[in-house]
BAKEVEX-961632 format. One record per residue (C-alpha): residue number from 1; residue in one letter; x, z, y. Coordinates in steps of 0.05 Angstrom, whole numbers. Last residue first. Layout:
residues N
+-----+---+--------+--------+--------+
:   k : r :      x :      z :      y :
+-----+---+--------+--------+--------+
: NUM : a :      X :      Z :      Y :
...
+-----+---+--------+--------+--------+
end
This chain:
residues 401
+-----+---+--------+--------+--------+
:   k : r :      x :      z :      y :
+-----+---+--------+--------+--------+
: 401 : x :     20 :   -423 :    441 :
: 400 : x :     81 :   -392 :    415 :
: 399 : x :     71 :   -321 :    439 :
: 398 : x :     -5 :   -329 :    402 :
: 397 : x :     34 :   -330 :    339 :
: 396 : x :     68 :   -256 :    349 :
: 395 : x :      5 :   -222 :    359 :
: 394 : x :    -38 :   -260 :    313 :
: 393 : x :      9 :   -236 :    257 :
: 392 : x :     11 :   -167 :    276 :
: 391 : x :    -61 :   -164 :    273 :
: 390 : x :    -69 :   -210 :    207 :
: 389 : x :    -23 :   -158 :    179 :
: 388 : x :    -68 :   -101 :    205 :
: 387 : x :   -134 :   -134 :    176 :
: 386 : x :   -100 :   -142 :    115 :
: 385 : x :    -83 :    -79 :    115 :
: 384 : x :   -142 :    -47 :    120 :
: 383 : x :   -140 :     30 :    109 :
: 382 : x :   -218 :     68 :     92 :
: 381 : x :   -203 :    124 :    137 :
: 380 : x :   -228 :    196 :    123 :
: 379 : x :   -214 :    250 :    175 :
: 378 : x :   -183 :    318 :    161 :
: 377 : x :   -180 :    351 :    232 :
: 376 : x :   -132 :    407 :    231 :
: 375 : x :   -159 :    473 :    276 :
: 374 : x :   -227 :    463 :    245 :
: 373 : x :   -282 :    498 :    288 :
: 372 : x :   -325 :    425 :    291 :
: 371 : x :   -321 :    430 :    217 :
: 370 : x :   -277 :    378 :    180 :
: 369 : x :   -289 :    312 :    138 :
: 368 : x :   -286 :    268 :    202 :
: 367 : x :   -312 :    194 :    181 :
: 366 : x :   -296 :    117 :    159 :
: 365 : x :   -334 :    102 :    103 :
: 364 : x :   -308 :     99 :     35 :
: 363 : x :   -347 :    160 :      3 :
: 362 : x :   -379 :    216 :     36 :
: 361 : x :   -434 :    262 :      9 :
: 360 : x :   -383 :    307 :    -27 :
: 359 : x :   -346 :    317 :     39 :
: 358 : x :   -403 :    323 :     75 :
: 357 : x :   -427 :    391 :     31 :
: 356 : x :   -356 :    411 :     33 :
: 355 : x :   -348 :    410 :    108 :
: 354 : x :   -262 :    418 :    109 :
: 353 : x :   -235 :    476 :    150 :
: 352 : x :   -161 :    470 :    159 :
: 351 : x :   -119 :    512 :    203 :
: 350 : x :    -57 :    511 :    161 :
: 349 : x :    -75 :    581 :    134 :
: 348 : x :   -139 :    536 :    123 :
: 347 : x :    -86 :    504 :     62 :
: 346 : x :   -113 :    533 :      3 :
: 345 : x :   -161 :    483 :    -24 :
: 344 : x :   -145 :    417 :     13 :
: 343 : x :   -119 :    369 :    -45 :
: 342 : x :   -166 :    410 :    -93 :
: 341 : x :   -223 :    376 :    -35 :
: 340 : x :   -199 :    315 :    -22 :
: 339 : x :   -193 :    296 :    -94 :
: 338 : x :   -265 :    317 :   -115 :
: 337 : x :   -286 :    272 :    -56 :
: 336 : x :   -258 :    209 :    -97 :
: 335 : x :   -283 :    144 :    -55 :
: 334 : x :   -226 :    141 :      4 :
: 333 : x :   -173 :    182 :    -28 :
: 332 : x :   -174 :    153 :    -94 :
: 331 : x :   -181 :     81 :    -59 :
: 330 : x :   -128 :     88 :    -10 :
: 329 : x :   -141 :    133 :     50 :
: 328 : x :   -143 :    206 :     73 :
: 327 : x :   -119 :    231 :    133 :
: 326 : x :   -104 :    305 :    152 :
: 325 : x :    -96 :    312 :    229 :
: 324 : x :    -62 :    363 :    278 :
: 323 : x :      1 :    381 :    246 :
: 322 : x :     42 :    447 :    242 :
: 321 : x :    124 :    446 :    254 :
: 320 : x :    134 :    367 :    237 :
: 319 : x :    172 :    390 :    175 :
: 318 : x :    132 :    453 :    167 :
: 317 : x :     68 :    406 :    160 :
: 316 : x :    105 :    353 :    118 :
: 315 : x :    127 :    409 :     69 :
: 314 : x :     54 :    427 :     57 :
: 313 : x :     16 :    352 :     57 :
: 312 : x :     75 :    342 :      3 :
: 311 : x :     52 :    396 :    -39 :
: 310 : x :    -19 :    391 :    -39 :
: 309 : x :    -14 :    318 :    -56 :
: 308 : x :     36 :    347 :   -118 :
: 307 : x :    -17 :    392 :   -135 :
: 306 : x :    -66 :    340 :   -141 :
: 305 : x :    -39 :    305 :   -196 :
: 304 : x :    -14 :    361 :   -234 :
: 303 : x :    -84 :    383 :   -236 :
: 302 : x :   -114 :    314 :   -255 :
: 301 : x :    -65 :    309 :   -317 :
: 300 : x :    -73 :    382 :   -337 :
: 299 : x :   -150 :    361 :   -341 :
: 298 : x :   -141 :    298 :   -378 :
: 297 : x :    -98 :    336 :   -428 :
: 296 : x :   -146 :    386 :   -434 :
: 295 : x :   -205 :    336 :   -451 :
: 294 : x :   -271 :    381 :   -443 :
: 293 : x :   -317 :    327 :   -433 :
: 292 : x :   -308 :    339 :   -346 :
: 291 : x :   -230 :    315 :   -372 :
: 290 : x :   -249 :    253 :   -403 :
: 289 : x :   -297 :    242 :   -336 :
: 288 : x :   -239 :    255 :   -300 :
: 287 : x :   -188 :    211 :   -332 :
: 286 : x :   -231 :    150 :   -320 :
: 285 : x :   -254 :    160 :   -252 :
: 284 : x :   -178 :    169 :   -239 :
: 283 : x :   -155 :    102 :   -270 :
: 282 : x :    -90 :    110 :   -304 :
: 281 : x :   -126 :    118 :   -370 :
: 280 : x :   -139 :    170 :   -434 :
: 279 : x :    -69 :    197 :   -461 :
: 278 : x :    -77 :    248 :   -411 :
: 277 : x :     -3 :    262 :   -382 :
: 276 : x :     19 :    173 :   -395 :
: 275 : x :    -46 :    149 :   -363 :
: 274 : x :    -51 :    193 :   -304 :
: 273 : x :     35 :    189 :   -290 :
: 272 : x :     75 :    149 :   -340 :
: 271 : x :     76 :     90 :   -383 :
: 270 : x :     82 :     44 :   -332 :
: 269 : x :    133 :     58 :   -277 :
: 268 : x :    173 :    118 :   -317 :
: 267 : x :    173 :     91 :   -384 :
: 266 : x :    178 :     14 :   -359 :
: 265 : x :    248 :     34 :   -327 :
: 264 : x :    269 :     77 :   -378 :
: 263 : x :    255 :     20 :   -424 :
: 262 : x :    296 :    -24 :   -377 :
: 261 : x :    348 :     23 :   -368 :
: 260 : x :    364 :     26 :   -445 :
: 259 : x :    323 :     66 :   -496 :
: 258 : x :    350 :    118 :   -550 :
: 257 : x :    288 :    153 :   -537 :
: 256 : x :    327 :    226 :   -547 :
: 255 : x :    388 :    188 :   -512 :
: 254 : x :    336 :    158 :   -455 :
: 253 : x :    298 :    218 :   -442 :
: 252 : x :    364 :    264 :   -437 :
: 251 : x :    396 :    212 :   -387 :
: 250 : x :    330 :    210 :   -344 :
: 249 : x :    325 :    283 :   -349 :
: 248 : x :    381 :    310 :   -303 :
: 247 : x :    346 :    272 :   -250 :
: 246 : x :    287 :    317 :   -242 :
: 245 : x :    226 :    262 :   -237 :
: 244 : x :    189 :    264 :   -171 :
: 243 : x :    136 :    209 :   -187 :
: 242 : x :    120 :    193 :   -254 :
: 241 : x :     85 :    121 :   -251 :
: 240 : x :     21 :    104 :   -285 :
: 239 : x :    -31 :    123 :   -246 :
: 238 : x :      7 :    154 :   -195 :
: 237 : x :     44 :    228 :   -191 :
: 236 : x :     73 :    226 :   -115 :
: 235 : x :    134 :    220 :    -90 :
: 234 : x :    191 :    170 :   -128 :
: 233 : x :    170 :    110 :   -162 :
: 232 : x :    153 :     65 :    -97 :
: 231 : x :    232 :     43 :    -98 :
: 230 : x :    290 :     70 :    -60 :
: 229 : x :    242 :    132 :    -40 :
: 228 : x :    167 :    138 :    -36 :
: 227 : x :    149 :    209 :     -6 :
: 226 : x :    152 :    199 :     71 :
: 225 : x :    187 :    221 :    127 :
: 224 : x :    193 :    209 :    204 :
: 223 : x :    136 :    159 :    212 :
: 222 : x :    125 :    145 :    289 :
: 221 : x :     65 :    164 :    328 :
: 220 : x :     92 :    212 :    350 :
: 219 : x :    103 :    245 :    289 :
: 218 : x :     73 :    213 :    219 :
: 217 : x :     91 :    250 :    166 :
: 216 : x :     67 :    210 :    109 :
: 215 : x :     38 :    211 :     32 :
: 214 : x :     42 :    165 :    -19 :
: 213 : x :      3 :    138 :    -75 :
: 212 : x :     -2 :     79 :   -121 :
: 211 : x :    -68 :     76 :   -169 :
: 210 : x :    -91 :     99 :   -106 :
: 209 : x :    -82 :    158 :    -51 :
: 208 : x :    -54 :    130 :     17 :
: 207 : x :    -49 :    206 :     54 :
: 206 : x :    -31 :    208 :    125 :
: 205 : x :     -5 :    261 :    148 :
: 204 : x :    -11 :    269 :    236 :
: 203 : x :     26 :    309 :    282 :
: 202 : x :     10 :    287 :    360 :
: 201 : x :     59 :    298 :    422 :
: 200 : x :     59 :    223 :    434 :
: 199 : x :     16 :    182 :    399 :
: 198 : x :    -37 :    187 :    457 :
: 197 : x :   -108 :    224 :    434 :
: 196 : x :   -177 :    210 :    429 :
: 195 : x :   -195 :    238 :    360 :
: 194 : x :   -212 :    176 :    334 :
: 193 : x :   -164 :    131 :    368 :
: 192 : x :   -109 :    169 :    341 :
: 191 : x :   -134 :    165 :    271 :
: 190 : x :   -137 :     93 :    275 :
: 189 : x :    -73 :     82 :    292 :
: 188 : x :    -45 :    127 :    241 :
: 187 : x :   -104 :     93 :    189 :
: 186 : x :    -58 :     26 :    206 :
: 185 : x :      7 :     46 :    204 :
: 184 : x :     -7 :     81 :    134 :
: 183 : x :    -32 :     20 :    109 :
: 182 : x :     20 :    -24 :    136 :
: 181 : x :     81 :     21 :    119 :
: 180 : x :     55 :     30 :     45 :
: 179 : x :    122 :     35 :     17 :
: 178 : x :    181 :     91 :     40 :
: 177 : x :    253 :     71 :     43 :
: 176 : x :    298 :    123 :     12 :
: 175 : x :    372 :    111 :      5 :
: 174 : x :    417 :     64 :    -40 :
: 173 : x :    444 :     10 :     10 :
: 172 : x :    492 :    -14 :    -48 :
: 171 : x :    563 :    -10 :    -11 :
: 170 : x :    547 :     26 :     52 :
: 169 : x :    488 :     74 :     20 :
: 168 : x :    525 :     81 :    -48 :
: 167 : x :    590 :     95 :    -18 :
: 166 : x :    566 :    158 :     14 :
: 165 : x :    574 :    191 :    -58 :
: 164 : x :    504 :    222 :    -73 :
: 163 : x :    454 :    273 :    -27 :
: 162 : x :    399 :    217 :    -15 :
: 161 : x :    396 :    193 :     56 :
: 160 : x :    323 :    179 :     84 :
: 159 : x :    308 :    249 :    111 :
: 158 : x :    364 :    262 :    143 :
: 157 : x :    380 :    189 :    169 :
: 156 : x :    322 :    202 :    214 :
: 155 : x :    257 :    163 :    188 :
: 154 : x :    234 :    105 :    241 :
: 153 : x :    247 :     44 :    190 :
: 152 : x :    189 :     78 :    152 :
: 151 : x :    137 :     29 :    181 :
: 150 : x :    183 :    -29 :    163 :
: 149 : x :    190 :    -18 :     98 :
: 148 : x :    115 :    -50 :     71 :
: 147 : x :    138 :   -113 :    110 :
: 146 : x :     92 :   -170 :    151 :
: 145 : x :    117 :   -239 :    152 :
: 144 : x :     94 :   -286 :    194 :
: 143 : x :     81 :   -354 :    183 :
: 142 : x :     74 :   -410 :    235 :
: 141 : x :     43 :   -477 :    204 :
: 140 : x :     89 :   -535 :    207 :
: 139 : x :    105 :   -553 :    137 :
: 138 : x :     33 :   -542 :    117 :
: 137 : x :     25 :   -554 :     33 :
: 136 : x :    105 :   -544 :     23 :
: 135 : x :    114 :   -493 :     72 :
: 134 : x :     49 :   -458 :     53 :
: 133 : x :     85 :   -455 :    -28 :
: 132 : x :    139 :   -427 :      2 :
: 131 : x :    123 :   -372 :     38 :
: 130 : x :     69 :   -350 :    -29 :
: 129 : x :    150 :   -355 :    -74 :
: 128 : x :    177 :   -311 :    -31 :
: 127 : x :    122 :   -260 :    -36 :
: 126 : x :    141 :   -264 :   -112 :
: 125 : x :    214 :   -254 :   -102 :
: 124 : x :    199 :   -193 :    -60 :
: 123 : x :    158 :   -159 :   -119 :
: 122 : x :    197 :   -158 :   -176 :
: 121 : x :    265 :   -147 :   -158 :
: 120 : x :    247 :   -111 :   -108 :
: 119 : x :    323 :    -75 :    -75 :
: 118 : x :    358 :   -127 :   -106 :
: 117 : x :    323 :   -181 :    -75 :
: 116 : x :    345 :   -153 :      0 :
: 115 : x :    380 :   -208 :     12 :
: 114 : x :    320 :   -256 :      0 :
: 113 : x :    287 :   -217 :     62 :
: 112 : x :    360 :   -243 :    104 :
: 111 : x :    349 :   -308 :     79 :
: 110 : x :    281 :   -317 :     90 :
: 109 : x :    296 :   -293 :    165 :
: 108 : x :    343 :   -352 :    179 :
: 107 : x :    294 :   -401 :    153 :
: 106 : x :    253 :   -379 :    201 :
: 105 : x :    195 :   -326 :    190 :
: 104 : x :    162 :   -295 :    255 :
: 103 : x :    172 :   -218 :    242 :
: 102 : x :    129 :   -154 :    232 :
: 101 : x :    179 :    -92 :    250 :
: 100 : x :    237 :    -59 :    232 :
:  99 : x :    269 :   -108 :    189 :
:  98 : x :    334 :   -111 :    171 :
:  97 : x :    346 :    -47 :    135 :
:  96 : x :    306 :    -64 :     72 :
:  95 : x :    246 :   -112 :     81 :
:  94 : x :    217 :    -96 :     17 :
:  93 : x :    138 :   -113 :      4 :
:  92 : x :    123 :   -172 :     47 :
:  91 : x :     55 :   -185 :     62 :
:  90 : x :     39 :   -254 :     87 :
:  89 : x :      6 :   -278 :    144 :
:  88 : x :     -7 :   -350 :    155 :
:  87 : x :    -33 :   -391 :    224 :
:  86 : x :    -74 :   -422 :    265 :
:  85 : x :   -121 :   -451 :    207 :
:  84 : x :   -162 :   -492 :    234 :
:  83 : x :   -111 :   -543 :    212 :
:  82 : x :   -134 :   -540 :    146 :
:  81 : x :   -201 :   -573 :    156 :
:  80 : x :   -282 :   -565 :    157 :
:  79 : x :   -279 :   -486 :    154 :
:  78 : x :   -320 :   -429 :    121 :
:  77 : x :   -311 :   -474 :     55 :
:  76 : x :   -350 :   -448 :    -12 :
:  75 : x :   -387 :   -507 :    -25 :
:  74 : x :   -349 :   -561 :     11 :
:  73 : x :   -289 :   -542 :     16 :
:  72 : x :   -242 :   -516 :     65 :
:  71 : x :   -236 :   -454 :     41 :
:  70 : x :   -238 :   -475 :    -34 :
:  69 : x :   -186 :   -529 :    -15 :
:  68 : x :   -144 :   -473 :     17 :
:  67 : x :   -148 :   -429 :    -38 :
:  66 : x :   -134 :   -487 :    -87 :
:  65 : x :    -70 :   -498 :    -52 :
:  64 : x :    -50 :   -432 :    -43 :
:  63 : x :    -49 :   -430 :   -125 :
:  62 : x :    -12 :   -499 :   -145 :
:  61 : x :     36 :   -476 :    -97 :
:  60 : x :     41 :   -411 :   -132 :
:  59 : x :     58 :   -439 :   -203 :
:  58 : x :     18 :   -469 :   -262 :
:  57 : x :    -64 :   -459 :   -236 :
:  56 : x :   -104 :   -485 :   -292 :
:  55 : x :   -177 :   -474 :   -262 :
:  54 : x :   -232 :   -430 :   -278 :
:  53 : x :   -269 :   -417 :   -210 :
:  52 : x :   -298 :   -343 :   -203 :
:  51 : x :   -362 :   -329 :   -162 :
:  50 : x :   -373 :   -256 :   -131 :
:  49 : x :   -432 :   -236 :   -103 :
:  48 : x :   -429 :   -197 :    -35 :
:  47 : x :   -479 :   -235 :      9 :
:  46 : x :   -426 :   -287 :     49 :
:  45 : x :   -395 :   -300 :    -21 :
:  44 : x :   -317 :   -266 :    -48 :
:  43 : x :   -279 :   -297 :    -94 :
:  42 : x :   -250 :   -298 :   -159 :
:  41 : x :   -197 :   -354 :   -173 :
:  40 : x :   -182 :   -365 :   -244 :
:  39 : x :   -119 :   -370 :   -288 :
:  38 : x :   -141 :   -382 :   -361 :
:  37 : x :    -78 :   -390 :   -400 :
:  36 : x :    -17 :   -359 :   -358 :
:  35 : x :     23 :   -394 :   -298 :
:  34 : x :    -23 :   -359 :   -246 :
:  33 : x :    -64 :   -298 :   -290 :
:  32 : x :    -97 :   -290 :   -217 :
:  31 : x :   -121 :   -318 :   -155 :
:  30 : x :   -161 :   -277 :   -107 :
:  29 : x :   -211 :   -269 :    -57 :
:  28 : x :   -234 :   -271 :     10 :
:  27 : x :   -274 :   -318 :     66 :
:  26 : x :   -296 :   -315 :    137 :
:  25 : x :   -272 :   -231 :    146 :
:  24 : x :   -295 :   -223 :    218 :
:  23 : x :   -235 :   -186 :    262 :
:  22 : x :   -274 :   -221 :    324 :
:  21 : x :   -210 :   -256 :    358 :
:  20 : x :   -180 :   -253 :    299 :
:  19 : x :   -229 :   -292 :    263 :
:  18 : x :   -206 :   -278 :    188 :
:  17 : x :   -188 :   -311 :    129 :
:  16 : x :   -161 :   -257 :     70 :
:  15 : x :   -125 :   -278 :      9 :
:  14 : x :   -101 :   -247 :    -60 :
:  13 : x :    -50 :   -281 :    -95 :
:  12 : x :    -24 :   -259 :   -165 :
:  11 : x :     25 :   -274 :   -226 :
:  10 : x :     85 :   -249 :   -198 :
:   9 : x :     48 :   -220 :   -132 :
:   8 : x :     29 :   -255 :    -72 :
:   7 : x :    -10 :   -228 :    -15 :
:   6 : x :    -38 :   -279 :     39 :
:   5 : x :    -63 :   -274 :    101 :
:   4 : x :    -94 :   -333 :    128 :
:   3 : x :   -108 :   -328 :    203 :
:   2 : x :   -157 :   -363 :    250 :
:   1 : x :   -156 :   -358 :    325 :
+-----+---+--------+--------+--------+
end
């Protein structure tokens, strides 16, 4: 079986084909700038090299459209037709309350996700918009939609209620959420298949460290807390978002910056975090070689930005009363060995013993990062989402064959 999976930002698609059956990427790449002067799509060859195709791509039809054609085609195409394609799976960033899980999309479904607009404003409009534009190409072609939420859906009401008027969660449905369900769904399942153990009983943080980062208690299998909030601001310091922000600030910041919520807004999400501490970039490599040339800024930026990892991996341990595996993913997490190991330093009263000669060795393939004696087994998981979404999506399509 053959599944599209598609993710759709504002301005943005990125795609994935795969053969489900044998989890073989057959084509991948990306659309960008879409509605802007000199939209291209990048993609992907058999040996690695990348090709881009200049084309003027208005609006997100316009977009899966030439994806499909340059699938399909002649001199890029994996496949001879369209209806190869068995289905589409789409990511879907906020799901809310009403989804729990990966689900078929009807008509009735879109209008439940389009409820929860609010709670995205910029993100779950755009994944609309990718639905739509396969509906108008393929009218007939399942899609599924896949959520970021969903993962989290398992938190106690404890953990995911904020400590304001009770109104605000009935009225508004103001409470923490949680983001990167799929990726940290998917290294959980890996991680348990590593180490050879069932779900249940087992204590496992997962770690998605990027340009976005959060971190996971994952018990039983099931996620129980996790530091992303309402939106994916809150938690971790990220390249250019603050993270935990004491609240009593926001309305100092804004009279001293005499800004409105917007500017607050684009303060805290994009002028923040890596870039807005050492005044160099929000891209880690970046930042640390500024701060390996003696920029202190830099340094206090990649400090602060490890400390808070250490943190949350500390209050998720006594939350879940010890753990058993440390995992990291996410592209800081995965290729960054410098961050694994400040992240780690300190915790072997936790039972962790990381091998720091493999640990500088290793980078973006899948391995254990601990000594055989290691109480807490830190493993590193390169994360595929697209590979879960196509997953989830295979399993509910092949129900209506």
């Amino acid at each position: 079986m053959k599944i599209l999976v598609l993710n759709c930002g504002s301005s943005s698609i990125k795609y994935q084909l795969f053969d489900i059956e044998t989890k073989e990427v057959l084509a991948k790449g990306g659309i960008e700038k879409i509605g802007l002067e000199g939209s291209f799509l990048k993609l992907t060859l058999p040996n690695g090299e990348k090709e881009i195709i200049y084309k003027d791509i208005p609006e997100h039809t316009a977009g899966v459209s030439l994806i499909i054609d340059t699938i399909t085609g002649e001199k890029y195409g994996t496949l001879k037709s369209i209806t190869e394609i068995d289905a589409v799976g789409h990511r879907m960033v906020h799901g809310g309350e009403k989804f729990s899980k990966s689900t078929l999309l009807t008509d009735e479904v879109l209008k439940d996700f389009e409820a929860c607009n609010d709670l995205a404003p910029l993100h779950n409009p755009a994944n609309l918009k990718g639905v739509n534009a396969v509906k108008a190409i393929a009218p007939e072609m399942p899609q599924v939609g896949v959520f970021d939420t969903s993962f989290h859906q398992t938190m106690p009401d404890y953990a995911y209620m904020y400590a304001l008027p009770y109104e605000l969660y009935t009225k508004y449905g103001v409470r923490r959420y949680g983001f990167h369900g799929t990726s940290h769904r998917y290294v959980t399942k890996r991680a348990l298949e590593i180490l050879n153990i069932p779900a249940e009983g087992s204590r496992i943080i997962t770690c998605h460290i990027g340009n976005g980062g959060s971190v996971s208690a994952v018990k039983d299998g099931k996620s129980i807390d996790t530091s992303m909030g309402l939106t994916p601001l809150e938690g971790l310091m990220m390249g250019t978002r603050s993270g935990d922000v004491d609240p009593g600030a926001i309305p100092f910041i804004m009279e001293k910056l005499n800004i409105d919520a917007h500017g607050l807004s684009d303060l805290l999400n994009k002028k923040s975090g890596l870039a807005g501490v050492s005044g160099v970039s929000s891209d880690m490599r970046e930042t640390k070689a500024a701060a390996d040339s003696g920029n202190k800024n830099a340094e206090l930026a990649i400090n602060m930005y490890f400390y808070r990892i250490k943190k949350y991996i500390g209050a998720y341990a006594a939350a879940m009363g010890g753990v058993d595996a440390i995992v990291f993913a996410g592209g800081v997490g995965e290729n960054q060995a410098d961050c694994r190991e400040e992240t780690l330093a300190g915790l072997e009263f936790l039972g962790v013993e990381l091998d720091h000669d493999l640990n500088k060795r290793m980078h973006g393939e899948e391995c254990t990062l601990s000594t055989p004696a290691s109480k807490v087994k830190v493993l590193l998981i390169p994360t595929d989402e697209e590979l879960m979404i196509a997953s989830d999506t295979y399993e509910i399509v092949k129900e209506l064959k």
